[in-house]
Steps between C-alpha positions, in 0.01 A plus 500: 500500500226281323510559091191392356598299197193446201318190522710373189849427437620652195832436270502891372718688699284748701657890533523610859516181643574518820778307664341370839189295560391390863211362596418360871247234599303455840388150641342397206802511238524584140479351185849373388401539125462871600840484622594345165336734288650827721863381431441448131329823458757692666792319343329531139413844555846601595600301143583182625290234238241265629706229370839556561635324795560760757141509492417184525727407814356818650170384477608144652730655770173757634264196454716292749571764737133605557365125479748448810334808677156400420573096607750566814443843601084556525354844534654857391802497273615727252683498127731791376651480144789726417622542181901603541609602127785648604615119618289337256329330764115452672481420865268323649379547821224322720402584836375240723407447854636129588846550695642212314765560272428275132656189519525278161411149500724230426531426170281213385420461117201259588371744757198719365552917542744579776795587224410881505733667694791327383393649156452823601867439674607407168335745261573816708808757549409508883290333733468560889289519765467768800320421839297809586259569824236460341580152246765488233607679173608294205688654187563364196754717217424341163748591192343687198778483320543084488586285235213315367608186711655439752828262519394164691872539652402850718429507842416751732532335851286702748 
């Protein structure tokens, strides 16, 4: 299901919002600002504000998840956004075709990009990967309900 979204993000709830977006992409990709601005605009529509944290990290963990598509994983993919209120959580999923399962880099602090999936490892609920025919599906759960920050002592191993 594909939900078009206006072309601008918003920080009024909108009524009737609905609580998927998807989108899917071909060989040439998609814009990962319009990846941005769908989570935000479905998260701010369903009352979540633009500036509370939830938000934030939800923008961050779809950014990372379909820059890894886009960079490891060329040609059609796909992005579904679920909102779960009932759980207070979104899920995040992206389709890709590369068989390989994510693997997070070694932490280096002097090492340029490469720290995004330990993040998203870190920020989210749930993380996994499933190995399909056809590539692999990657979900991310993100908390709505979080504290503003997160304690520097919490660890999700995955």
């Amino acid at each position: 299901m594909v939900t078009p979204l206006g072309n601008k993000a918003t920080d009024e709830p909108v009524p009737a919002t609905p609580s998927q977006y998807g989108v899917a992409w071909g060989s040439e990709g998609t814009s990962i600002a319009h990846a941005r601005h769908a989570v935000r605009t479905l998260l701010v529509g369903a009352g979540h504000p633009a500036d509370r944290q939830p938000t934030l990290d939800a923008q961050l963990v779809v950014s990372e998840l379909v820059t890894n598509a886009l960079r490891h994983a060329p040609g059609p993919g796909r992005l579904l956004l679920e909102l779960l209120p009932e759980h207070g959580l979104l899920r995040i999923t992206v389709h890709d075709r590369s068989p390989r399962r994510p693997r997070p880099l070694d932490p280096d602090p002097h090492r340029v990009g490469g720290h995004g999936l330990h993040l998203v490892a870190r920020i989210c609920e749930r993380f996994d990967t499933v190995l399909l025919d056809d590539g692999k599906r990657v979900t991310a759960e993100l908390s709505l309900r979080r504290e503003e920050t997160l304690d520097p002592g919490r660890s999700r191993p995955r």
